[in-house]
Backbone of each chain as ProteinMPNN parsed JSONL, in Angstrom:
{"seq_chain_A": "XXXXXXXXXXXXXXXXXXXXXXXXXXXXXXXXXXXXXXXXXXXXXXXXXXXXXXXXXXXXXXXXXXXXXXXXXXXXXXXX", "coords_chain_A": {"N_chain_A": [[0.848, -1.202, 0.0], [0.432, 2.271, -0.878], [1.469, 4.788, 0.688], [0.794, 7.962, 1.562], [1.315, 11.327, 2.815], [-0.59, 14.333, 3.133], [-1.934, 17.663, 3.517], [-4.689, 19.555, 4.639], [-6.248, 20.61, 1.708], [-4.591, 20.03, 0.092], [-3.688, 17.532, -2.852], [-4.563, 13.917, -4.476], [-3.372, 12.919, -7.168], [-4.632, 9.767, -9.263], [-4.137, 7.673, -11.338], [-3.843, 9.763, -13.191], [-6.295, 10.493, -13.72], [-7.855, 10.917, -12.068], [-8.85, 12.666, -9.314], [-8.221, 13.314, -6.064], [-8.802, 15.041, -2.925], [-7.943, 16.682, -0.089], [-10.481, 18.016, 1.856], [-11.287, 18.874, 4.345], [-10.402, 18.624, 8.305], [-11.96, 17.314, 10.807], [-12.311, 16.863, 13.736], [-11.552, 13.26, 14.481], [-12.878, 12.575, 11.822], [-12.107, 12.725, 8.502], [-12.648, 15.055, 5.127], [-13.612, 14.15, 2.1], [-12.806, 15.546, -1.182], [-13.844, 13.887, -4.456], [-12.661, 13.793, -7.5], [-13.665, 12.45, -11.044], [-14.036, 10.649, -13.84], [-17.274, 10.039, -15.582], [-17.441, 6.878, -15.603], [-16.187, 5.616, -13.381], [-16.637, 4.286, -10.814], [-17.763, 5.133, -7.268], [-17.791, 4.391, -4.007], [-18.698, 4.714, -0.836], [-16.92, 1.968, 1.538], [-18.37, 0.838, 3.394], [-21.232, 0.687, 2.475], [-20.816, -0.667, 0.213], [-19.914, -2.88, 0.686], [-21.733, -4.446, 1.76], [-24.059, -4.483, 0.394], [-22.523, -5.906, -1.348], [-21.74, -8.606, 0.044], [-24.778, -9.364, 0.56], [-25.49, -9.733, -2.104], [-24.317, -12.093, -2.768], [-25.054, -13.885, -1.161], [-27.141, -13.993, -2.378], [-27.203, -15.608, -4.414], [-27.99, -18.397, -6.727], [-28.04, -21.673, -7.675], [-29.529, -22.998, -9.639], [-32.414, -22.378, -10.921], [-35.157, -22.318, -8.521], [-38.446, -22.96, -7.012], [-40.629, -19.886, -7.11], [-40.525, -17.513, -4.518], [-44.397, -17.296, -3.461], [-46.402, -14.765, -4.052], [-47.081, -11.85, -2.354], [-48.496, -9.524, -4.012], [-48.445, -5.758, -4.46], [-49.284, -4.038, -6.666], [-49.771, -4.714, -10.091], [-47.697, -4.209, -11.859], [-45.421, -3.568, -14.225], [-42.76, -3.729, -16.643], [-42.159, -3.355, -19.075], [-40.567, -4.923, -20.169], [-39.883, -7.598, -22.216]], "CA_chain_A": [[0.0, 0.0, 0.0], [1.19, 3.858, -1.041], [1.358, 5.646, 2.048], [1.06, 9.666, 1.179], [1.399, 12.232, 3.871], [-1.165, 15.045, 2.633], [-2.354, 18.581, 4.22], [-6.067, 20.181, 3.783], [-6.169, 21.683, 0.334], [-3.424, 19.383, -0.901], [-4.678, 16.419, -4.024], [-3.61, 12.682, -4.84], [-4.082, 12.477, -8.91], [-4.492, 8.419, -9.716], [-3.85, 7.331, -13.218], [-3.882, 10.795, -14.383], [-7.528, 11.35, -13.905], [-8.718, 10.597, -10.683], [-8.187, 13.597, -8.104], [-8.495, 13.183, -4.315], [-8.797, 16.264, -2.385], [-8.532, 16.449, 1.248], [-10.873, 19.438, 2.047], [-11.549, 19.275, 5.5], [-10.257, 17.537, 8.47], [-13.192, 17.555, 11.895], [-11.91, 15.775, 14.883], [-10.927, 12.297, 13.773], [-12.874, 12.404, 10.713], [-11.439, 14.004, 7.341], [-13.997, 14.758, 3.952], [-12.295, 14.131, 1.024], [-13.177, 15.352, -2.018], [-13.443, 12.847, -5.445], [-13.333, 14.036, -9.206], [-13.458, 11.463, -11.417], [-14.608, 10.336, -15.175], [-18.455, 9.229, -14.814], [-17.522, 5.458, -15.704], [-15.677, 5.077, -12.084], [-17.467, 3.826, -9.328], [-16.899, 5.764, -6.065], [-18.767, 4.312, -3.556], [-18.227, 4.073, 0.953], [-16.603, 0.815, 1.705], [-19.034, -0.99, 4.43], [-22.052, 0.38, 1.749], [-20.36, -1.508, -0.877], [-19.719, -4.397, 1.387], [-22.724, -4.987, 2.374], [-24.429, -5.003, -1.116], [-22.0, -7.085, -2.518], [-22.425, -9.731, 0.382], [-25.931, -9.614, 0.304], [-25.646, -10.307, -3.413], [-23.544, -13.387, -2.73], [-26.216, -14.591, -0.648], [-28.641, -14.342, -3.173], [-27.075, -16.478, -5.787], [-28.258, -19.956, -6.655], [-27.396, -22.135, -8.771], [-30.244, -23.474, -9.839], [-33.588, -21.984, -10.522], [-35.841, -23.472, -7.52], [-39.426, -22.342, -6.769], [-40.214, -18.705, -6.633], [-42.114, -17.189, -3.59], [-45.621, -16.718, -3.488], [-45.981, -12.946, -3.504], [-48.949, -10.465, -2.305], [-48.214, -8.176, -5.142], [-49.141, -4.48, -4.096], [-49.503, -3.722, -8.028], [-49.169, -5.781, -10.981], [-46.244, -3.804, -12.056], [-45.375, -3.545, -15.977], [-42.05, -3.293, -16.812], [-42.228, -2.928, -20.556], [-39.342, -5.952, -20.459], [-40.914, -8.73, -22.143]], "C_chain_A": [[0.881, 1.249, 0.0], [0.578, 4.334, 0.468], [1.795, 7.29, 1.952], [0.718, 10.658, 2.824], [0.434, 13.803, 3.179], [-1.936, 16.355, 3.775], [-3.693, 18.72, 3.634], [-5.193, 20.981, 2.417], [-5.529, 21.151, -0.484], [-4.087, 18.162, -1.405], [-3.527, 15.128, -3.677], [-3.885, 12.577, -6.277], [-3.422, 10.728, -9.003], [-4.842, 8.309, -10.936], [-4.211, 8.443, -14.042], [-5.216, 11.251, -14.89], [-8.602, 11.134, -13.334], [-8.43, 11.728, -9.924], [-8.318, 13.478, -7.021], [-8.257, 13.702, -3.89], [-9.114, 16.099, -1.081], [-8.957, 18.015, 1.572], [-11.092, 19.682, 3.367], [-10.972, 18.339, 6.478], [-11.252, 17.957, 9.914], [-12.61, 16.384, 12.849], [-11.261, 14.217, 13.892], [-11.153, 11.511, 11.898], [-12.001, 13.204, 9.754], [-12.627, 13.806, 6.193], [-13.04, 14.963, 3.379], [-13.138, 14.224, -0.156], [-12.663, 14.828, -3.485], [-13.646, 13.528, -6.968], [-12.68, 13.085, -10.075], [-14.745, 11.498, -13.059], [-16.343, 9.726, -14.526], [-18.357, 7.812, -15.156], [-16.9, 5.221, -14.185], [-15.896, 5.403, -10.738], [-17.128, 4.458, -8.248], [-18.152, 5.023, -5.028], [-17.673, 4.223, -1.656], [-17.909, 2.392, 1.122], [-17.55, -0.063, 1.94], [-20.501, -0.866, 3.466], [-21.854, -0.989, 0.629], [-20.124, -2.785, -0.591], [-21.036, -5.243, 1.225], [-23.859, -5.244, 1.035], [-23.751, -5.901, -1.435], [-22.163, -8.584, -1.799], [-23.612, -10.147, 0.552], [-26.431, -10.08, -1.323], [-24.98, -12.054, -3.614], [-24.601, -14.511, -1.886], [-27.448, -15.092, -1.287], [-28.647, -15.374, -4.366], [-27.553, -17.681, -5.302], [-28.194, -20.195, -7.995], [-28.712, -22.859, -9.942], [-31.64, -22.494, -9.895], [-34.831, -22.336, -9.516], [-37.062, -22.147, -7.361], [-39.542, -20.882, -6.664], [-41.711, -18.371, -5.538], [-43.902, -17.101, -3.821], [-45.866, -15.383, -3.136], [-47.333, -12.181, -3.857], [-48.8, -9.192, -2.995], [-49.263, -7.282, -4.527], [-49.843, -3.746, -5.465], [-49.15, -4.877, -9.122], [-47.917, -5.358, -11.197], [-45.232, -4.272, -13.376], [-43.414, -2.769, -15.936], [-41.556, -2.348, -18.069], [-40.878, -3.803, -20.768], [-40.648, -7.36, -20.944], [-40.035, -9.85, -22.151]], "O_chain_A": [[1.885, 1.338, 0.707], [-0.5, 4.185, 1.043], [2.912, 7.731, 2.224], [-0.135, 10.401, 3.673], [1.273, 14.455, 2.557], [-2.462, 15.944, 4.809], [-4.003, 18.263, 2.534], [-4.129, 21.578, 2.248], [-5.6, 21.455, -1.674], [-4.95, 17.634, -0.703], [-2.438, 15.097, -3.103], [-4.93, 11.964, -6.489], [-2.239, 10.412, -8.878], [-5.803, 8.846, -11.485], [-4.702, 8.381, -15.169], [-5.466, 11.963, -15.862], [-9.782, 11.113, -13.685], [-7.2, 11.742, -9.876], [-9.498, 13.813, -7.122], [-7.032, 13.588, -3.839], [-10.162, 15.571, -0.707], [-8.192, 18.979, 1.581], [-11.099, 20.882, 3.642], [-10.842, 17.197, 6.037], [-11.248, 19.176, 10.08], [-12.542, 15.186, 12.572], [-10.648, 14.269, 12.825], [-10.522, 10.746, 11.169], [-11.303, 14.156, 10.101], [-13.384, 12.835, 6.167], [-11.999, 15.564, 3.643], [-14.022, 13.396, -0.377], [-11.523, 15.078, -3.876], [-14.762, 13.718, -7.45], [-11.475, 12.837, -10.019], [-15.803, 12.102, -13.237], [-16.571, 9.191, -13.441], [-19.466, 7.309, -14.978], [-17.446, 4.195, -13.78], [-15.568, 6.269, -9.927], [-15.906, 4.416, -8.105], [-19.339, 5.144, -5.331], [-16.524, 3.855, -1.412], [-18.801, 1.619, 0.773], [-17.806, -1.13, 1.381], [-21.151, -1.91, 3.417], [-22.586, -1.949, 0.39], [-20.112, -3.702, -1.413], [-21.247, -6.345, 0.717], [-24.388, -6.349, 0.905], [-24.327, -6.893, -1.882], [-22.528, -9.573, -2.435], [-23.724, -11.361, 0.726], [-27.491, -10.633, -1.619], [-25.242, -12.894, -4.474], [-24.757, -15.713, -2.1], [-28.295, -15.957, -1.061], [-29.581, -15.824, -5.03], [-27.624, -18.082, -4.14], [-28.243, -19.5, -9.01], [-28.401, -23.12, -11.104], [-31.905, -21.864, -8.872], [-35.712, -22.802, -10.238], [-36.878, -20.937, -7.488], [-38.565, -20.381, -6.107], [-42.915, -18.629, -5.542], [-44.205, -16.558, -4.883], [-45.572, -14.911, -2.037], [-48.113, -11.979, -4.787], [-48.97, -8.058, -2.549], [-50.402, -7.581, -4.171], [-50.808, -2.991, -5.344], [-48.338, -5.782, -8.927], [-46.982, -6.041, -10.778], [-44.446, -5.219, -13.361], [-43.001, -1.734, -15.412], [-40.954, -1.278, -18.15], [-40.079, -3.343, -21.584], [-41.654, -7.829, -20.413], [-40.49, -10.992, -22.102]]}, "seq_chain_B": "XXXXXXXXXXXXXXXXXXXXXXXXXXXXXXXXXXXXXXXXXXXXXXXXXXXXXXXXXXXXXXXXXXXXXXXXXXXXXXXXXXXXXXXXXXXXXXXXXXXXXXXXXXXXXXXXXXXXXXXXXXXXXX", "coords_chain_B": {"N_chain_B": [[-33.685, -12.518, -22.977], [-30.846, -10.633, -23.778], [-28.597, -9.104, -21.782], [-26.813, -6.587, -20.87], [-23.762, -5.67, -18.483], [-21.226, -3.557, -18.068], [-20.23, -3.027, -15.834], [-20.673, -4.846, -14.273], [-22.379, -6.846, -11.441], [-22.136, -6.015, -8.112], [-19.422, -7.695, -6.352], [-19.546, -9.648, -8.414], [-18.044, -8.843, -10.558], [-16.776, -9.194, -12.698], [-18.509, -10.743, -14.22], [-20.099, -9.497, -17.707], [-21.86, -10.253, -19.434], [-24.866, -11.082, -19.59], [-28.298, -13.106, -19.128], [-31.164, -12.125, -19.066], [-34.293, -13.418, -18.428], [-37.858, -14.168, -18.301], [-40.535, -15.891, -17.323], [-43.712, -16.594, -18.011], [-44.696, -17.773, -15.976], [-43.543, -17.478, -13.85], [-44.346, -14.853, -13.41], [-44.442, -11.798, -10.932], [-41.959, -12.052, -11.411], [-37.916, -12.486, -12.49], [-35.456, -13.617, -14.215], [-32.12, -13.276, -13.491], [-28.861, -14.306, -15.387], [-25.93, -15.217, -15.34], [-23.951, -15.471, -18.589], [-22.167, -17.211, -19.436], [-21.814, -18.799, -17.0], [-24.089, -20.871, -16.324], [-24.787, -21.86, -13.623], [-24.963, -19.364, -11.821], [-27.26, -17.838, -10.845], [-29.344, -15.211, -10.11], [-32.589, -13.817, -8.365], [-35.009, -11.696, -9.504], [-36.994, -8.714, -9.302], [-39.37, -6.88, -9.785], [-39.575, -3.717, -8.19], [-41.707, -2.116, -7.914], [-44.082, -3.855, -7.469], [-43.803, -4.726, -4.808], [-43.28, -2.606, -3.642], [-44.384, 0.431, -3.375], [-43.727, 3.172, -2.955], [-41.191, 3.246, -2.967], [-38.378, 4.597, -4.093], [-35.536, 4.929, -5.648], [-32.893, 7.089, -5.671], [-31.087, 8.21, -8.263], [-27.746, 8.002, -9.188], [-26.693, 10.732, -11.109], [-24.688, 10.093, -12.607], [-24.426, 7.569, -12.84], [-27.175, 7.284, -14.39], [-25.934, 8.086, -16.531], [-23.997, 6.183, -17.515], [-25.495, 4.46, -18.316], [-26.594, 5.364, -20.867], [-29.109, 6.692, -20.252], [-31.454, 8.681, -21.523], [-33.594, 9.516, -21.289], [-35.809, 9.724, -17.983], [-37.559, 7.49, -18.565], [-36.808, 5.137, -20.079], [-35.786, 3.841, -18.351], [-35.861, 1.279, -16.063], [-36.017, -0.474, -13.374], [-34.77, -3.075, -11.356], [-34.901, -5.418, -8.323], [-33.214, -7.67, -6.462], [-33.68, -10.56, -5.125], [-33.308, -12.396, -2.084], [-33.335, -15.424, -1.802], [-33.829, -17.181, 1.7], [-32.969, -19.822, 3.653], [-34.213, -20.828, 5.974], [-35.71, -18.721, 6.254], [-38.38, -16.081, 5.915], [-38.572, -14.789, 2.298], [-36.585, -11.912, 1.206], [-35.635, -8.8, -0.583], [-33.738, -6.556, -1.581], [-32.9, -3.401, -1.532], [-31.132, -2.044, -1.318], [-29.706, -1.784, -3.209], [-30.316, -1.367, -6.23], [-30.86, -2.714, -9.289], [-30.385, -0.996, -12.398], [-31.626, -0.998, -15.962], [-31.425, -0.215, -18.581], [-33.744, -0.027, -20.991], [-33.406, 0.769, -23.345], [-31.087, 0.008, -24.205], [-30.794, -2.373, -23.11], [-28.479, -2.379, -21.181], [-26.927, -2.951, -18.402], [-27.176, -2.013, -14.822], [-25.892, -2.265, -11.764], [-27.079, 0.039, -9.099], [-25.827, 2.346, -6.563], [-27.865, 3.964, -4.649], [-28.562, 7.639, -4.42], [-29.684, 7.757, -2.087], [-29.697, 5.67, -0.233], [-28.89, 5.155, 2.048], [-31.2, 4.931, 3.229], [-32.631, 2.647, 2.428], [-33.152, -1.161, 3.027], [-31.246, -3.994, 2.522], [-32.318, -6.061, 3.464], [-35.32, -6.318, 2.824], [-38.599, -7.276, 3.898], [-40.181, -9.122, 1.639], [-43.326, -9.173, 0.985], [-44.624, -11.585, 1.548], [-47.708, -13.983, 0.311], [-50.541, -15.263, 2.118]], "CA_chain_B": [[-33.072, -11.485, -23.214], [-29.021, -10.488, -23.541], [-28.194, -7.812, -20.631], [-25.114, -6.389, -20.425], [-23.881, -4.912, -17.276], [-20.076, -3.534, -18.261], [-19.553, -2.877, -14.304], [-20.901, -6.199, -13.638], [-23.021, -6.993, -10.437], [-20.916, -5.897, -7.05], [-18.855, -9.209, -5.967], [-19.206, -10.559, -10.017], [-17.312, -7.675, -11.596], [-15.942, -10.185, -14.213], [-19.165, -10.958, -15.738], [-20.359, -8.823, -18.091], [-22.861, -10.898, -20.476], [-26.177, -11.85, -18.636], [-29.421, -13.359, -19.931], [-32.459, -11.722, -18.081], [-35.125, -14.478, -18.174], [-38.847, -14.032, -18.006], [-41.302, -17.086, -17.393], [-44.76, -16.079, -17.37], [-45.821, -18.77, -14.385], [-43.199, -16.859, -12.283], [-44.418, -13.51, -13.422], [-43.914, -10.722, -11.901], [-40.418, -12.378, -10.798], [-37.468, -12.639, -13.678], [-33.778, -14.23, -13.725], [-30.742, -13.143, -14.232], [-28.169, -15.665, -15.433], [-24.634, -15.337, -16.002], [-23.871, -16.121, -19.652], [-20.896, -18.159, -19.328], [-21.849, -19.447, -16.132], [-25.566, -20.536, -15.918], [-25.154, -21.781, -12.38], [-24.915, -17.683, -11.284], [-28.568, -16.615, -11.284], [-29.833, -14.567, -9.167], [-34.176, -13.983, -8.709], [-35.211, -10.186, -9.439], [-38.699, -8.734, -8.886], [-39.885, -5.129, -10.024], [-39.996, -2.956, -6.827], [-43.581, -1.477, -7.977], [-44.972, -4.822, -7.258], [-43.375, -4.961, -3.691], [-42.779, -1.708, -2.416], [-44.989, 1.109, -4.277], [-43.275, 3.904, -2.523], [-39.498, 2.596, -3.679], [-37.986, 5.973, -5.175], [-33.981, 5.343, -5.06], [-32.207, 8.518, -6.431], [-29.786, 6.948, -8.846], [-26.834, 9.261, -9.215], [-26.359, 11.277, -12.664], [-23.073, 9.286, -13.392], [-24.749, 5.94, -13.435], [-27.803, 7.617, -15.367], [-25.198, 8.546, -17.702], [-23.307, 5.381, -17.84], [-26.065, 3.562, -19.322], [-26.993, 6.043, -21.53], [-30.34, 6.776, -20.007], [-31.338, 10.025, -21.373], [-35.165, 9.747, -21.226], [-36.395, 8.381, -16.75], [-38.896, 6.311, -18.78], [-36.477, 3.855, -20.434], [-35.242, 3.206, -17.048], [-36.252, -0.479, -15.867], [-35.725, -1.31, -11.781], [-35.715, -4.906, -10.894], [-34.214, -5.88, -7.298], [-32.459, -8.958, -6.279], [-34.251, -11.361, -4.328], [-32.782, -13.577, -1.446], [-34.153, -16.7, -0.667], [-33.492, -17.32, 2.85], [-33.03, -21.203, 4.021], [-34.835, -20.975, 6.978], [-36.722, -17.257, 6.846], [-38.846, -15.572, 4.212], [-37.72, -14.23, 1.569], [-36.32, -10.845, 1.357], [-35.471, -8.374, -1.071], [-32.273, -5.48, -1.731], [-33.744, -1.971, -1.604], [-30.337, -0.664, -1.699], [-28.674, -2.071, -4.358], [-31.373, -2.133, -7.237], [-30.132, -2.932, -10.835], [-31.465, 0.035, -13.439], [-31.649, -1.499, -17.159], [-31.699, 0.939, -19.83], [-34.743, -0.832, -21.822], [-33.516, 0.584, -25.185], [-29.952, -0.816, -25.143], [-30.464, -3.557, -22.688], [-27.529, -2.571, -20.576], [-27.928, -2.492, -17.09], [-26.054, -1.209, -13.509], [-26.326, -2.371, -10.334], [-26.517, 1.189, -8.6], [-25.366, 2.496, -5.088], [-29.068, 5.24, -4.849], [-28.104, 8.438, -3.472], [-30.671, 8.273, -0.738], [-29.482, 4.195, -0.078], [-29.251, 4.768, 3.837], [-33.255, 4.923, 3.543], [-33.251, 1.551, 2.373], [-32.46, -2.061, 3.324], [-30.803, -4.94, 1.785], [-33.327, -7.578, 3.649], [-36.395, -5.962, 3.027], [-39.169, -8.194, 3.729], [-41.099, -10.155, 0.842], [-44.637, -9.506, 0.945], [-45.398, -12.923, 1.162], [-48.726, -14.323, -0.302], [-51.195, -15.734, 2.708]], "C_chain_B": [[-31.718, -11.229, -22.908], [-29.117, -9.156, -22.526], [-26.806, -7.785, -20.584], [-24.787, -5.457, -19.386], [-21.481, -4.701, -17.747], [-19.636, -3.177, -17.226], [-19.895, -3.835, -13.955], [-21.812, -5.908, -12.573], [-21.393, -6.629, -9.338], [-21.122, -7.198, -6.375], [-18.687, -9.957, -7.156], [-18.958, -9.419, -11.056], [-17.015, -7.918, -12.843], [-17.365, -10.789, -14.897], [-20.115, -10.146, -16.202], [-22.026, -8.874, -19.113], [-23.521, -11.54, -19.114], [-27.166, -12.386, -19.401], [-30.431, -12.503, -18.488], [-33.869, -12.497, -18.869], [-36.643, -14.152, -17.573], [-39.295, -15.35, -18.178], [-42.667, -16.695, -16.986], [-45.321, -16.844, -16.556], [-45.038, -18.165, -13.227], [-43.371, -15.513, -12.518], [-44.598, -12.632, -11.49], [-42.484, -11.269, -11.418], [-39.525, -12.53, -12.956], [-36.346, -12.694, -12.898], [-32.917, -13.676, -14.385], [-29.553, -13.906, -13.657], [-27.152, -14.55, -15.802], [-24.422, -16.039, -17.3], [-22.782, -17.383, -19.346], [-20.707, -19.096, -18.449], [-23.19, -19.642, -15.442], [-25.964, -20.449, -14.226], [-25.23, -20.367, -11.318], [-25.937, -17.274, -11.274], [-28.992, -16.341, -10.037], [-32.265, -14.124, -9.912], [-34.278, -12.491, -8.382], [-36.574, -10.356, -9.33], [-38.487, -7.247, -9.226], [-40.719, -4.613, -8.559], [-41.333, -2.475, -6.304], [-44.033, -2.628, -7.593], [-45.043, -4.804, -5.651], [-43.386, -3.788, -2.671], [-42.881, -0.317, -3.278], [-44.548, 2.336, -3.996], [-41.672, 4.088, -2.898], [-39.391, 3.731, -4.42], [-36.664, 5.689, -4.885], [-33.796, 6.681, -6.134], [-31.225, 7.74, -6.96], [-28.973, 8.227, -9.338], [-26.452, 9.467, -10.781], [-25.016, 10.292, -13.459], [-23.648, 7.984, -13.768], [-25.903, 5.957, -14.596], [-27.036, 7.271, -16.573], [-24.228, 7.585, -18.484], [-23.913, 4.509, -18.411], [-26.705, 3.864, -20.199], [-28.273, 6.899, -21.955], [-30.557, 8.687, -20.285], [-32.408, 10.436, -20.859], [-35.779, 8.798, -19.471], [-37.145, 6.88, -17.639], [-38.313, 5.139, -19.04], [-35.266, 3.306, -19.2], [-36.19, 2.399, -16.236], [-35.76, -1.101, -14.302], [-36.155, -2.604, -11.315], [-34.688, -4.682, -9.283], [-34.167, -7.374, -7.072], [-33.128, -8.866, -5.326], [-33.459, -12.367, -3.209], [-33.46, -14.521, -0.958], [-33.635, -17.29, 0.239], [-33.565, -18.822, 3.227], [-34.133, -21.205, 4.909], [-35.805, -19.662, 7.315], [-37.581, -16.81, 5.183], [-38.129, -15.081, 3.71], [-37.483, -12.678, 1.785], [-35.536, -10.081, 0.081], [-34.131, -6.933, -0.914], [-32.188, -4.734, -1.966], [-32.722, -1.437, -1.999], [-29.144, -0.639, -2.402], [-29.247, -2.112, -5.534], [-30.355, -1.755, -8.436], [-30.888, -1.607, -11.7], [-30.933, -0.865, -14.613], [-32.259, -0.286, -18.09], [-33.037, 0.398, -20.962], [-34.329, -0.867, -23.257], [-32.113, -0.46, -25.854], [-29.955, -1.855, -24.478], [-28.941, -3.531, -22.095], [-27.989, -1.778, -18.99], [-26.652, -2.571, -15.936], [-26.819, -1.78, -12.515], [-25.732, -0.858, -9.545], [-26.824, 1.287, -6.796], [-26.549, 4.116, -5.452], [-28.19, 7.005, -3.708], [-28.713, 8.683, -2.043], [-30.938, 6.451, -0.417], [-29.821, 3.875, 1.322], [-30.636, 4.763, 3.864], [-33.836, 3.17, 3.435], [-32.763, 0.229, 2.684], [-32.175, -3.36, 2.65], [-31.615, -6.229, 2.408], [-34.533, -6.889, 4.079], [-37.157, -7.247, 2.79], [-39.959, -8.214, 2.352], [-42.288, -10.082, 0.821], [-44.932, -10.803, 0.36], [-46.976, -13.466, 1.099], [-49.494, -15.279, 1.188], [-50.609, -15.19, 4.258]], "O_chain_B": [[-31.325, -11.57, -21.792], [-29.905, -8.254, -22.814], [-25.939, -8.628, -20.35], [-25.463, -4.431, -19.316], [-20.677, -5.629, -17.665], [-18.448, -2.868, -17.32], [-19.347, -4.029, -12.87], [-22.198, -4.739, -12.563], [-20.202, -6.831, -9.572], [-22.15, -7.739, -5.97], [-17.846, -10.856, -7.168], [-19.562, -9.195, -12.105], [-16.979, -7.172, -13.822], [-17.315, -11.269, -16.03], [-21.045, -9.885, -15.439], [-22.88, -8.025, -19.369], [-23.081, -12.139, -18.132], [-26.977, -12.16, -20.596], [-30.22, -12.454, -17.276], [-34.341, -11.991, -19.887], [-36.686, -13.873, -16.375], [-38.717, -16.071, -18.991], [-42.899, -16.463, -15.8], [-46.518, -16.665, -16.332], [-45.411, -18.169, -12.054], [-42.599, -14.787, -11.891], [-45.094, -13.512, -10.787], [-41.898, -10.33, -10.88], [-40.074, -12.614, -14.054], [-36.067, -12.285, -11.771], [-32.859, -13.551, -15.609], [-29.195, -14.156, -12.506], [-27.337, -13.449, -16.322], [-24.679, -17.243, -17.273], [-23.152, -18.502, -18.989], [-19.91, -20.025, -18.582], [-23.561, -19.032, -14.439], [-26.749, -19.715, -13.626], [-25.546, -20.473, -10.133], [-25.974, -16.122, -11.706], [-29.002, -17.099, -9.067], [-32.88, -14.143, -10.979], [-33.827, -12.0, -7.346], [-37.25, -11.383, -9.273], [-37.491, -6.594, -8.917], [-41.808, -4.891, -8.057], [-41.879, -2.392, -5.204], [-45.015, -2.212, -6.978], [-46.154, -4.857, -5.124], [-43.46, -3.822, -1.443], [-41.879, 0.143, -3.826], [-44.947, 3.058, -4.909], [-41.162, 5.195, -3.068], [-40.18, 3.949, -5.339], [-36.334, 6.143, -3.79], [-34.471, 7.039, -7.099], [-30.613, 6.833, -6.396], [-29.485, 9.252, -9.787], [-26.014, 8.584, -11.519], [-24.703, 10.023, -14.619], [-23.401, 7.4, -14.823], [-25.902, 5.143, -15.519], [-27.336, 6.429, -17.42], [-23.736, 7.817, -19.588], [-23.283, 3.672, -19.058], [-27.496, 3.035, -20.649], [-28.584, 7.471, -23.0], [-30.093, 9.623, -19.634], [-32.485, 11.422, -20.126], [-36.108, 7.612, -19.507], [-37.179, 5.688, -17.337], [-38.795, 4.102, -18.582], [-34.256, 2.607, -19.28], [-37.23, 2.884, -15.791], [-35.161, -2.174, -14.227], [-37.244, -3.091, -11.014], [-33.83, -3.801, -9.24], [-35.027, -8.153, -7.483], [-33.375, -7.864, -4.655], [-32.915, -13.3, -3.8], [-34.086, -14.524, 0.102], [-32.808, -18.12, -0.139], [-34.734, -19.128, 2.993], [-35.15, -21.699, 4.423], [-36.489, -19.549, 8.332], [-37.431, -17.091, 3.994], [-37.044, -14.772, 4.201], [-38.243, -12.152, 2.598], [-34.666, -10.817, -0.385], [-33.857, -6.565, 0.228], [-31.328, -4.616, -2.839], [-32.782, -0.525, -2.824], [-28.108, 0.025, -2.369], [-28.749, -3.01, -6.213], [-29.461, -0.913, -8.53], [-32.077, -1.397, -11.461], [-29.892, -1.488, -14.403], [-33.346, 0.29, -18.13], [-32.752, 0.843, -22.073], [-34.54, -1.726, -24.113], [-31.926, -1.133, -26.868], [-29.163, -2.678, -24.937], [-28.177, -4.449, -22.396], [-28.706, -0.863, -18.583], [-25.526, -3.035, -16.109], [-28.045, -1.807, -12.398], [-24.55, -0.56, -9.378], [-27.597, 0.674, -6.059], [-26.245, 5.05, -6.194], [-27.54, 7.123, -2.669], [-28.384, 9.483, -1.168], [-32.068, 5.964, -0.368], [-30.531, 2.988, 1.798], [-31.108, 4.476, 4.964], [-34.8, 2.603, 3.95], [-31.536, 0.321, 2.643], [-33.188, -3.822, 2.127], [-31.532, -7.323, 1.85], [-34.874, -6.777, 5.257], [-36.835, -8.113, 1.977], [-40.388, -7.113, 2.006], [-42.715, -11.207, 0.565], [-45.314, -11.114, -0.769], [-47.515, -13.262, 2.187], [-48.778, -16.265, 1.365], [-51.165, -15.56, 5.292]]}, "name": "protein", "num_of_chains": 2, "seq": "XXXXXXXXXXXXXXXXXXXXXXXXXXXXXXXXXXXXXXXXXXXXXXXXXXXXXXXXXXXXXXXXXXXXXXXXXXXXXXXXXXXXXXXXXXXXXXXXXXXXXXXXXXXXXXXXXXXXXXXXXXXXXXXXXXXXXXXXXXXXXXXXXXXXXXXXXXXXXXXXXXXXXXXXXXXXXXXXXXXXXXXXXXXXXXXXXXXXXXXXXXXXXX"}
């Protein structure tokens, strides 16, 4: 792991077109601001965690029964 | 139907080619398979059926990454978990958007996500 030493106000540029800006620092937190192309993902770690293991949970391998469900609406996707 | 997700699902980054699978006896439910790897499917459900209030804010970048110019041809399914031992439950705060016209689709992080939860219950039937 890069280990940078950085003040408020001062950037990290990654691959030349990522920026990382530390703008503030508040007791032990710091806000950091991100500019970035819109193809690359920025997201909070334990959000991103926690989606992705809840997605791992959901796989199966197999198609097996699907719930019985008290639909609130029919609900039209326009996917046929 | 071919779906392409060029960020992949978060945790299956690496696959890109999906089938999204309708069966009208499991309407309103639909599958999405991994091309390459059928055993990968996961069970979606359109939020309007489940949870008529469901508004995520999906952030302009991911709009923009699937080329959604027009809300309308934007398509929300959520991933389903079927629980061994509990009902099922649904993933408020990860929902997939599908562009309808090109058939490419994002699993997005909503800007207003803390509102919702990744084991929302199932309105189950009886």
């Amino acid at each position: 792991m890069l280990i940078l030493a950085r003040k408020v106000g001062e950037n990290v540029v990654v691959d030349g077109r990522i920026v990382v800006k530390v703008l503030r620092l508040d007791g032990d937190g710091v806000k950091l601001g991100i500019e970035a192309p819109a193809e690359v993902s920025i997201h909070r770690q334990e959000v991103y965690d926690e989606i992705q293991r809840t997605n791992q949970q959901a796989v199966v391998s197999e198609r097996p029964r699907v719930p019985k469900l008290n639909a609130v609406t029919s609900g039209t996707t326009g996917l046929s | 139907m071919p779906l392409t997700m060029p960020s992949g699902l978060l945790g299956f980054e690496r696959f890109k080619q999906w089938r999204l699978i309708s069966d009208p006896n499991q309407a309103p439910f639909f599958w999405l398979q991994v091309v390459e790897d059928p055993s990968l499917t996961f069970l979606l459900v359109p939020p309007a059926t489940i949870a008529p209030t469901y508004k995520p804010d999906v952030p302009a970048e991911d709009a923009a990454a699937l080329g959604l110019a027009d809300p309308a041809d934007a398509v929300l399914l959520n991933i389903v978990t079927l629980n061994a031992n509990a009902p099922a439950t649904v993933n408020l705060k990860g929902p997939i958007v599908i562009n309808r016209r090109t058939l490419a689709g994002k699993q997005v992080i909503p800007l207003n996500a803390a509102e919702y939860s990744v084991r929302h219950p199932l309105p189950a039937a009886g």
